[in-house]
C-alpha positions as CSV (number, residue, x, y, z in Angstrom):
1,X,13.3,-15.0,-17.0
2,X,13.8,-11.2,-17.8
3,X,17.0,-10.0,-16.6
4,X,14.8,-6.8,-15.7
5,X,11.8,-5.3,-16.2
6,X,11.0,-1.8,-17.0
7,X,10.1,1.2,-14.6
8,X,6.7,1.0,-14.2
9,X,5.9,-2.6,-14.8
10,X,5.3,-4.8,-11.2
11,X,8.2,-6.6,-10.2
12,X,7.3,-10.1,-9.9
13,X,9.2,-13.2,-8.7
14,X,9.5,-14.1,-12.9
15,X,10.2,-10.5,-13.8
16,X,12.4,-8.8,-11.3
17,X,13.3,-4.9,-11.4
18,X,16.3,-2.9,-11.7
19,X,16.7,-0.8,-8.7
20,X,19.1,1.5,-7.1
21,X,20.5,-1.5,-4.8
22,X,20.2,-4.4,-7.4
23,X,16.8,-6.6,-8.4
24,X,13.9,-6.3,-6.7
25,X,11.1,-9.1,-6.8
26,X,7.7,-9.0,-5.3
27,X,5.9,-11.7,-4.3
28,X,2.0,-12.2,-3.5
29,X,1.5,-15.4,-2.3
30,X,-1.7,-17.4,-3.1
31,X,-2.2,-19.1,0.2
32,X,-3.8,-16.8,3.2
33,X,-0.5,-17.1,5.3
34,X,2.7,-19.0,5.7
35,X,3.6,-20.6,8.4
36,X,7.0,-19.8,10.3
37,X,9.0,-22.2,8.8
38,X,7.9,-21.2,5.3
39,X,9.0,-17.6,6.4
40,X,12.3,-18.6,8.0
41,X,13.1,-20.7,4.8
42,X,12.2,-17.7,2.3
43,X,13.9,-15.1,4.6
44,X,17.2,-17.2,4.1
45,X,17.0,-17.7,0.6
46,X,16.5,-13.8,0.6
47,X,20.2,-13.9,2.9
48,X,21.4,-16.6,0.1
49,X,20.7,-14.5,-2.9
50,X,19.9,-10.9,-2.1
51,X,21.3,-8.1,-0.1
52,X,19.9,-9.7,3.0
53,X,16.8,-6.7,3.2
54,X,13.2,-8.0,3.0
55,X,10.1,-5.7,2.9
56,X,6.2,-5.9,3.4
57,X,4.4,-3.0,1.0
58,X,1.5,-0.6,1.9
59,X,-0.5,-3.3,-0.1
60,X,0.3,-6.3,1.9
61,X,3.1,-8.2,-0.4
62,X,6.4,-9.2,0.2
63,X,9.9,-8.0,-1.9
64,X,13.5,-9.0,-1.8
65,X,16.1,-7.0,-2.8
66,X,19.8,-6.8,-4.2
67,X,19.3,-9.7,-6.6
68,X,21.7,-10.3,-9.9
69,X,20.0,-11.6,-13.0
70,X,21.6,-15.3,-11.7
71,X,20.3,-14.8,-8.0
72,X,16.9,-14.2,-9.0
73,X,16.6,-17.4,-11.2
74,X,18.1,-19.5,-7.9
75,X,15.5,-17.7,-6.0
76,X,12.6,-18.5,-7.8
77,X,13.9,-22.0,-8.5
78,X,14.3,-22.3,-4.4
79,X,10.7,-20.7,-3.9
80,X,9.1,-23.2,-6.1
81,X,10.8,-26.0,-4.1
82,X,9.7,-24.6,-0.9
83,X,5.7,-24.7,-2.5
84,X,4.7,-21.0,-2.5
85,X,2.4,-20.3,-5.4
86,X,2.8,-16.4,-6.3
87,X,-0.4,-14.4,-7.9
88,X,0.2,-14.2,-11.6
89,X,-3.1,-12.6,-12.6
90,X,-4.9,-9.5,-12.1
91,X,-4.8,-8.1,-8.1
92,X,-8.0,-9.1,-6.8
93,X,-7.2,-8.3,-3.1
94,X,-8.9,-8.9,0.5
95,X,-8.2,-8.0,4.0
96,X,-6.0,-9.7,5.7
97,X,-8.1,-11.5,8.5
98,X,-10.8,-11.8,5.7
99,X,-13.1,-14.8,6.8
100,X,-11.9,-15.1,10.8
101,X,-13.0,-11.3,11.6
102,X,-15.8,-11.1,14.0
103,X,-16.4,-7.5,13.0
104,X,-16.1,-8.0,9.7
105,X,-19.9,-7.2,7.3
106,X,-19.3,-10.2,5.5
107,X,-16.8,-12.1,4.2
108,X,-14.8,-11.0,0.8
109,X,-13.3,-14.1,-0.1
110,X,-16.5,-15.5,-2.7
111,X,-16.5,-12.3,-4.1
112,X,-13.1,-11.6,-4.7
113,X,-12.8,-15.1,-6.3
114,X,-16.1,-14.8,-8.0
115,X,-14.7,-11.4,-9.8
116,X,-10.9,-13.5,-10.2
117,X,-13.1,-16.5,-12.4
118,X,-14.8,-13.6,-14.2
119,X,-11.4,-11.7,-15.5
120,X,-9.6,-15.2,-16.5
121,X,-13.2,-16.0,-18.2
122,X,-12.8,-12.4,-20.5
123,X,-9.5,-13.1,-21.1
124,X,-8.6,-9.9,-19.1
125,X,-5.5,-11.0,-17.3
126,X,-3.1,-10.9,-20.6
127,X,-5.0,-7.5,-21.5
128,X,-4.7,-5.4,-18.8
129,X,-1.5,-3.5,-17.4
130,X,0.6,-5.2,-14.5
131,X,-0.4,-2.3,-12.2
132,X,-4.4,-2.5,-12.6
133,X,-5.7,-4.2,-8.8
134,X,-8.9,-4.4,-7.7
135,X,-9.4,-4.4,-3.9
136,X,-12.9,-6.4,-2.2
137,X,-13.3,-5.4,1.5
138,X,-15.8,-6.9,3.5
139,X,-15.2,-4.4,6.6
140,X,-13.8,-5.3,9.9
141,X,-11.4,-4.4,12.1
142,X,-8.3,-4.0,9.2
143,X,-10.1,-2.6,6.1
144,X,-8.6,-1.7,3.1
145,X,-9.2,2.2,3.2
146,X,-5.5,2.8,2.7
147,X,-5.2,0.8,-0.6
148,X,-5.4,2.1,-3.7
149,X,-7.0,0.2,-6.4
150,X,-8.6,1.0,-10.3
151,X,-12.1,-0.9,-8.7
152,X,-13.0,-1.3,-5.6
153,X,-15.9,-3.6,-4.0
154,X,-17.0,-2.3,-0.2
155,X,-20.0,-4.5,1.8
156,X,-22.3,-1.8,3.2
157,X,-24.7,-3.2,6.0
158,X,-28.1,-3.8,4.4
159,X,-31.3,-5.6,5.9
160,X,-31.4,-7.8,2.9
161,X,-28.5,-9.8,1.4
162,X,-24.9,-8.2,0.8
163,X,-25.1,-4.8,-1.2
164,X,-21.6,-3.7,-2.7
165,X,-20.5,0.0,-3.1
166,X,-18.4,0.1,-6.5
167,X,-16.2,2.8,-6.6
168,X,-12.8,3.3,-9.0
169,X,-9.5,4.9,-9.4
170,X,-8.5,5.6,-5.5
171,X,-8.2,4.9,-2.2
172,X,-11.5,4.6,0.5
173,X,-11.4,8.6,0.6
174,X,-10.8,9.0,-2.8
175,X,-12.3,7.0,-4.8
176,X,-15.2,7.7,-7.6
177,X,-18.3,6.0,-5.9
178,X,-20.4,4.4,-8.9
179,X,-23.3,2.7,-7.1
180,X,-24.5,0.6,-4.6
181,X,-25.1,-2.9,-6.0
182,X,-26.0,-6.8,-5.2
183,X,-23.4,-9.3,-5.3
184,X,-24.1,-9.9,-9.0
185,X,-24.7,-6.9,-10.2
186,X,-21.4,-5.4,-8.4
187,X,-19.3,-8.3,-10.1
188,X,-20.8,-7.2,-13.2
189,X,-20.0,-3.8,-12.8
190,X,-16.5,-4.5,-11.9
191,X,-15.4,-6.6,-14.7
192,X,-17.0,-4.0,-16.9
193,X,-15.0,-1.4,-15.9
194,X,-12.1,-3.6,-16.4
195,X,-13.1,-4.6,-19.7
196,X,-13.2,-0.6,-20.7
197,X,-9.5,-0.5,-19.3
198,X,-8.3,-3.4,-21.1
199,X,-10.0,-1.8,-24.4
200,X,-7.4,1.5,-23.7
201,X,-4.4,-0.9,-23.4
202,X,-2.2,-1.8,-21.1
203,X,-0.7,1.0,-20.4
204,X,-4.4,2.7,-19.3
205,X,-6.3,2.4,-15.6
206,X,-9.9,3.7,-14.5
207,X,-8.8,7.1,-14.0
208,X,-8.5,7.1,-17.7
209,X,-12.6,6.0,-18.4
210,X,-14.6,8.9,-19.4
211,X,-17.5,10.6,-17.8
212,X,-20.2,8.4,-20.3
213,X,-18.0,5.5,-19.6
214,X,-18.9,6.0,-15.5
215,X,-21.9,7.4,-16.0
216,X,-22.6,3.8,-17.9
217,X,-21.3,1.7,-15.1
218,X,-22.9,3.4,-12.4
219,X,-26.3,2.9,-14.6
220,X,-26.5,-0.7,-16.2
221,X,-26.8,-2.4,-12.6
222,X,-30.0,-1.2,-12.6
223,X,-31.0,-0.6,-16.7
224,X,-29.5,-3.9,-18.2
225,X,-29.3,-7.5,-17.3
226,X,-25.7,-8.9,-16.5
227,X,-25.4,-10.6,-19.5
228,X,-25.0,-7.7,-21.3
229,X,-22.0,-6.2,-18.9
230,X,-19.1,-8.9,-20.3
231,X,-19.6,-7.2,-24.3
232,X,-19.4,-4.2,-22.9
233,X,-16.6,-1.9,-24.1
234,X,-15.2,1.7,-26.1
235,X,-14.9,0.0,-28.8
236,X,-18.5,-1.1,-28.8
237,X,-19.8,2.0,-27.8
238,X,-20.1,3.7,-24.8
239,X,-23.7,2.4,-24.0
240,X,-25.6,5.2,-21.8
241,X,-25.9,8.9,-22.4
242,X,-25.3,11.4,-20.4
243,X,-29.0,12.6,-18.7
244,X,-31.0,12.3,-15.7
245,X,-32.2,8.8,-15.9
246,X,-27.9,7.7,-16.0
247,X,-26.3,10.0,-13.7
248,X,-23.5,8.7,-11.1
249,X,-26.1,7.2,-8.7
250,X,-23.7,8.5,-5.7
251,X,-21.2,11.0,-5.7
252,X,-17.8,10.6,-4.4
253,X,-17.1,10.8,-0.6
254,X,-17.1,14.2,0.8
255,X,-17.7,15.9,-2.2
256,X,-20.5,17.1,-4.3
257,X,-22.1,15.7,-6.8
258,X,-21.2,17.8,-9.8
259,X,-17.5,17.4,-8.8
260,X,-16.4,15.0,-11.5
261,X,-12.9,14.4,-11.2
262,X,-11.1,11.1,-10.5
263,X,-8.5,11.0,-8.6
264,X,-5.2,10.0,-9.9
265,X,-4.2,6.1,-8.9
266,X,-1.0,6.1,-6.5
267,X,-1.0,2.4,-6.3
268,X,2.1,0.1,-5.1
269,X,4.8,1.4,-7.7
270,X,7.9,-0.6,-8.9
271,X,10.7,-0.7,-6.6
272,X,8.9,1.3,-3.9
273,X,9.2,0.3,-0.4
274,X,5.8,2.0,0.1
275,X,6.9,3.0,3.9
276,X,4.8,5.8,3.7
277,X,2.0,6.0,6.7
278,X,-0.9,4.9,6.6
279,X,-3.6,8.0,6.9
280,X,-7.3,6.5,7.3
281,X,-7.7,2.8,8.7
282,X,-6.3,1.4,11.6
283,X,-2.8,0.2,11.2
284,X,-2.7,-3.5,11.2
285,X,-0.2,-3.3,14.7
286,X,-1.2,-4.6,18.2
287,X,-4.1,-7.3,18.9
288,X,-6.9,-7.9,17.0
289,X,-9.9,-10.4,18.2
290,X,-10.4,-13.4,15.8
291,X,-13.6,-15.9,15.0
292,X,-11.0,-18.5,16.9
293,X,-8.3,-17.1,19.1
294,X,-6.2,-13.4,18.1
295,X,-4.0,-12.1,15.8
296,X,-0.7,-9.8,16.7
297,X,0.3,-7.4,14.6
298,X,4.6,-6.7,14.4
299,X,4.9,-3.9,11.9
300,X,8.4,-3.4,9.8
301,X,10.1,0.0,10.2
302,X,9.3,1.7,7.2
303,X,8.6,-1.4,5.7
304,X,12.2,-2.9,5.5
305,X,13.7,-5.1,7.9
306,X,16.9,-7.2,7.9
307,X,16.0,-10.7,6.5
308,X,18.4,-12.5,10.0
309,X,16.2,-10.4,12.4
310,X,12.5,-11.8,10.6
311,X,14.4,-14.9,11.1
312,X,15.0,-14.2,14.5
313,X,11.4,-13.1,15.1
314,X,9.8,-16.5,13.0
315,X,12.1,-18.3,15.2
316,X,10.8,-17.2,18.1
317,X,6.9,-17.2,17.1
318,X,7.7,-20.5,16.1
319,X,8.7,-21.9,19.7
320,X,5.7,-19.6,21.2
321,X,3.3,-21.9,18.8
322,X,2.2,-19.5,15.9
323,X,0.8,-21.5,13.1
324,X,0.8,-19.0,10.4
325,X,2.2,-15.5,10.0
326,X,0.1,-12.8,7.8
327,X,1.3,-10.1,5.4
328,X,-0.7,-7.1,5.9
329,X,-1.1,-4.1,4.1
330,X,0.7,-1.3,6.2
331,X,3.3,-3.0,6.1
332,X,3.0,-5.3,9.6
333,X,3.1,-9.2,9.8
334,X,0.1,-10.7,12.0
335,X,0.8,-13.7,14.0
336,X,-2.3,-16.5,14.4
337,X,-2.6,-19.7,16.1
338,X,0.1,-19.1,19.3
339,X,-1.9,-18.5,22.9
340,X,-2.8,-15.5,23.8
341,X,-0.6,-15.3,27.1
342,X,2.4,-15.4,24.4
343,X,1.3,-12.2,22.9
344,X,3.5,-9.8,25.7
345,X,7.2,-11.9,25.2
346,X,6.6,-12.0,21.4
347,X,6.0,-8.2,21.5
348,X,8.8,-7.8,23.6
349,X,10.9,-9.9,21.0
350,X,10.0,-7.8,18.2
351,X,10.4,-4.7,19.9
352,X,14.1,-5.4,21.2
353,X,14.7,-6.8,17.4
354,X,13.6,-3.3,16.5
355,X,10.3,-4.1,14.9
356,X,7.1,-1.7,15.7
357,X,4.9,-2.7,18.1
358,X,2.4,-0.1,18.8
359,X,0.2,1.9,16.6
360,X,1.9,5.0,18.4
361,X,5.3,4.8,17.0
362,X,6.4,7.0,15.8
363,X,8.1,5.3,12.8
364,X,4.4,4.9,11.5
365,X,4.8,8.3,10.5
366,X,7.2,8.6,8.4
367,X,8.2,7.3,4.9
368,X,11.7,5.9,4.1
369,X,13.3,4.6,1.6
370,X,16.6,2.3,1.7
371,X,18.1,5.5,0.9
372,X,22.6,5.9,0.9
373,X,24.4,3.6,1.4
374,X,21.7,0.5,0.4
375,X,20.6,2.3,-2.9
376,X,23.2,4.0,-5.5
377,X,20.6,6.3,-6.7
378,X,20.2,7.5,-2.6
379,X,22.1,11.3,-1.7
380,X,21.6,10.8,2.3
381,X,21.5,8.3,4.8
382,X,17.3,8.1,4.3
383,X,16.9,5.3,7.7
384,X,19.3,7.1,9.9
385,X,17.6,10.2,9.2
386,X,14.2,8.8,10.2
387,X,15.5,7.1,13.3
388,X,16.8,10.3,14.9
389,X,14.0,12.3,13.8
390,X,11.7,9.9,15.4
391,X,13.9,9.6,18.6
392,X,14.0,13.1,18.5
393,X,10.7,15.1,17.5
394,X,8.0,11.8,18.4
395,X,5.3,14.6,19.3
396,X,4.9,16.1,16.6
397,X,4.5,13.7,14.3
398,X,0.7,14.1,13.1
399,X,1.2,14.0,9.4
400,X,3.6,12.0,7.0
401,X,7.7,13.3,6.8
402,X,9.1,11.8,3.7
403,X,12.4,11.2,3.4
404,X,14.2,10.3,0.2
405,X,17.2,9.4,-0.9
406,X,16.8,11.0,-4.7
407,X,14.4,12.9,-6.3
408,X,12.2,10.1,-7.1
409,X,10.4,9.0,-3.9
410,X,10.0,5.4,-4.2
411,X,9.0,5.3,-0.5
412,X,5.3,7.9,-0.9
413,X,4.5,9.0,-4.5
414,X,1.7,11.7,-3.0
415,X,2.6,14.6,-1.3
416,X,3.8,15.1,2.1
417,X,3.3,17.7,4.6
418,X,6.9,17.9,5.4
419,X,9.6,16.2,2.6
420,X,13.4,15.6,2.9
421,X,14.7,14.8,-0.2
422,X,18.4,14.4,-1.0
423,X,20.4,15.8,-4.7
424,X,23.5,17.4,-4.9
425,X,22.9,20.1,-3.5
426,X,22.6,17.8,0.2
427,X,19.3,17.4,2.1
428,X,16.4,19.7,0.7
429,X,13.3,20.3,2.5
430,X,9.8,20.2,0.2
431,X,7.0,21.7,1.8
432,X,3.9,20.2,1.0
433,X,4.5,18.5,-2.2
434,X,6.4,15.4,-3.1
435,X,10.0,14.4,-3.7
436,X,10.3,16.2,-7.2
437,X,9.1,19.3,-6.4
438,X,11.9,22.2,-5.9
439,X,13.0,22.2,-2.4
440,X,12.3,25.4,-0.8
441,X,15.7,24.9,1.7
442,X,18.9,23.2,2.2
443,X,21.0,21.7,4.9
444,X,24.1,19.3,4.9
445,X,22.5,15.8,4.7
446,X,24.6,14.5,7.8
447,X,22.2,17.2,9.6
448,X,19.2,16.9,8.3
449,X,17.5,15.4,11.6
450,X,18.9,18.9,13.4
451,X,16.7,21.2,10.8
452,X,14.0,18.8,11.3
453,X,14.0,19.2,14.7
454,X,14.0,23.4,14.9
455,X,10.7,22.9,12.9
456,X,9.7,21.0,15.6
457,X,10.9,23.7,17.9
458,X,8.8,26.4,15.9
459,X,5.8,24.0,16.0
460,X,5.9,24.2,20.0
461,X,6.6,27.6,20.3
462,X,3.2,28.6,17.5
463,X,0.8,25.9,17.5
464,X,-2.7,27.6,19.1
465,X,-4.1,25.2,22.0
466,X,-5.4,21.8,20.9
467,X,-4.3,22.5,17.5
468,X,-2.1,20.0,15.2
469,X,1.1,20.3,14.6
470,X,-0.3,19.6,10.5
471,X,-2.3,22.5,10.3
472,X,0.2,24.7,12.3
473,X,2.5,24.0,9.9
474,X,-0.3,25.3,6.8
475,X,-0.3,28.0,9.0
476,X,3.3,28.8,9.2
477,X,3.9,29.1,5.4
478,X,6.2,27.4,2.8
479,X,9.0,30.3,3.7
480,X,8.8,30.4,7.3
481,X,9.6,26.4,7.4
482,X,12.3,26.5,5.0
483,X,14.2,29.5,6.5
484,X,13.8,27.8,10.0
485,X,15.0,24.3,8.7
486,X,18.0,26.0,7.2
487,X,19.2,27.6,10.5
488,X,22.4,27.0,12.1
């Protein structure tokens, strides 16, 4: 085992990460779910050989944290006694309540393995960079929207079988729609594009293809038989020209259809806690209708939680008769298999262990690292910050606050309408931008909850009727934020 990886690599269970507060690990678990036991057991292992903090990512995968080079190697010893087979291969991801979703278009799960057999049969998985995911969503009531991915696979409803939209390099918003495929011809498309990637090196993703490249993809599904698609590559040639007859067969949602950008991949990165909200699918908290029986959704605050108080909450889904507990992008658990008149004492479990439990919390809205004292590289307390602020200033939160303990803002890597980062100079506040930009204003960081909270003020007292505290704030300017943040 590595003693650490490099910045930028994933942090796997065999390849853990040096962080501010020790190793990190991730771990993506093979199986759909685990069942409590299997959680408890993990989560005290986590106790045994971490710093006791546990986290579920934006992208539905679970991390430890505070290892040593010796605690990781006892960790992954005890979780290959305890049976959980971890994803070593390329991210090929589905929806959470893929396959029991009654709302769902169809079911992801053939696909998704369909493409996984396709990139092991090209030899892809030792080829392309430990941060390249590909994300199948077959609709439903939890989509993957919020994901970022280098390809994504979207069922659209059709009258004949399952059509694919193909899209790369973003999220559901913003990612570069290619075409709109059968099941074959969409598999074909994506392992293509991952065969281009792979031909960059490891270092490249599909925001790094060129415009003959996509304009090649989006074309073949309809110009060349799929046998062709797996020789496909830059080396080769970029097969396709640039014309009428291979145009981008759709162009990207909400945009027009000479805009040709793609937008830059903000996938799960290294270390990140990914706390960030969730902007454009529903968040995966509250009850959700199964094939057989319901689902609860328990989200983590800011994605971190205490390993004892997941014990707590396993414990008590466990004597309530859950058979299997979820991890769900958006960082939320989902609970299967106990009866649905246990749903309101489990809730009210989670909720007095301090878990979220509505879709309205507040907490949803902002993004938090561990921050001081839990990470060395943190300048401010990061989770007391957020706490007061969302005890404080709950109604207007209608966009993402960020707040980070350094300059490097492991908890969103996009922009934020409203930052607090911390440096030497104490808590700075960066107005729509992320954590490295210059901070227009500067309190102590003991008080950073107080300036947030007379920008709250000033939102009440301009905000038009019915309007958003978001767009009151574009309103308001850079300058007139800042100097009100910074008063006494």
């Amino acid at each position: 085992m590595n003693a650490f990886s490099r910045r930028g690599a994933c942090p796997a269970l065999s390849a853990p990460m040096q962080t501010g507060d020790g190793l990190l690990v991730r771990l993506n678990p093979v199986a759909e779910g685990l069942s409590p036991k299997l959680l408890i057991e993990l989560a005290e292992s986590a106790l045994r050989h971490g710093n006791g903090i546990m986290e579920v990512t934006a992208r539905g995968s679970l991390q430890i944290r505070g290892l040593t080079t010796e605690s990781a190697a006892l960790l992954a010893a005890e979780v290959d006694v305890l049976g959980i087979v971890v994803r070593t291969s390329v991210p090929v991801e589905t929806g959470p309540l893929a396959g029991i979703d009654p709302q769902e278009i169809a079911d992801p799960r053939l696909m998704a393995e369909r493409i996984r057999m396709a990139v092991e049969e090209a030899g892809l998985a030792t080829r392309l960079g430990p941060k390249v995911a590909v994300i199948v969503d077959g609709g439903g009531q939890l989509t993957l929207d919020a994901v970022t991915a280098d390809v994504r696979l979207k069922v659209v409803r059709s009258d004949i079988a399952s059509r694919w939209l193909v899209s790369v390099a973003g999220d559901g918003q913003t990612a570069r729609s290619l075409a709109v495929a059968d099941e074959d011809a969409a598999r074909d498309i994506a392992v293509a594009a991952l065969r281009m990637v792979a031909e960059k090196g490891r270092e490249a993703h599909t925001r790094d293809l060129s415009e003959r490249q996509l304009a090649s993809l989006a074309s073949w599904h309809s110009t060349a038989p799929p046998s062709v698609l797996p020789d496909i590559s830059p080396s080769r040639g970029e097969i396709g020209s640039l014309g009428p007859s291979t145009s981008l067969s759709t162009s990207k949602i909400g945009e027009d259809s000479d805009n040709s950008a793609i937008s830059p991949l903000e996938g799960e990165m290294s270390g990140r806690t990914e706390g960030g909200a969730v902007e454009h699918s529903r968040l995966p908290i509250g009850l959700f209708n199964l094939n057989n029986g319901h689902a609860l959704g328990i989200g983590l605050p800011y994605g971190s939680m205490p390993a004892d108080k997941i014990i707590a909450l396993a414990q008590k889904t466990l004597a309530l008769g859950a058979t299997e507990i979820r991890l769900a992008p958006g960082r939320a658990l989902l609970f299967l298999g106990q009866p649905a008149d246990t749903s309101q004492p489990l809730q009210q479990t989670a909720a007095t262990l301090g878990f979220v439990t509505t879709p309205a919390d507040p907490r949803t809205r902002i993004a938090a690292c561990p921050g001081a004292p839990a990470c060395a590289s943190g300048r401010i307390a990061t989770r007391d910050i957020a706490e007061a602020i969302a005890a404080e200033n709950a109604d207007i939160l209608d966009f993402t606050l960020h707040i980070s303990g350094c300059a490097k803002g492991c908890a969103h890597p996009g922009p934020a309408a409203l930052t607090i980062v911390g440096d030497e100079n104490g808590a700075g506040l960066v107005v729509n931008a992320t954590a490295k930009a210059l901070p227009a204003g500067y309190r102590p960081g003991y008080d950073a909850a107080r300036g947030i909270s007379r920008v709250a003020a000033m939102i009440h007292s301009a905000r038009f009727q019915g309007e958003a505290a978001a767009a009151c704030l574009t309103r308001l300017g850079t300058a007139g934020i800042a100097e009100t943040y910074k008063q006494e």
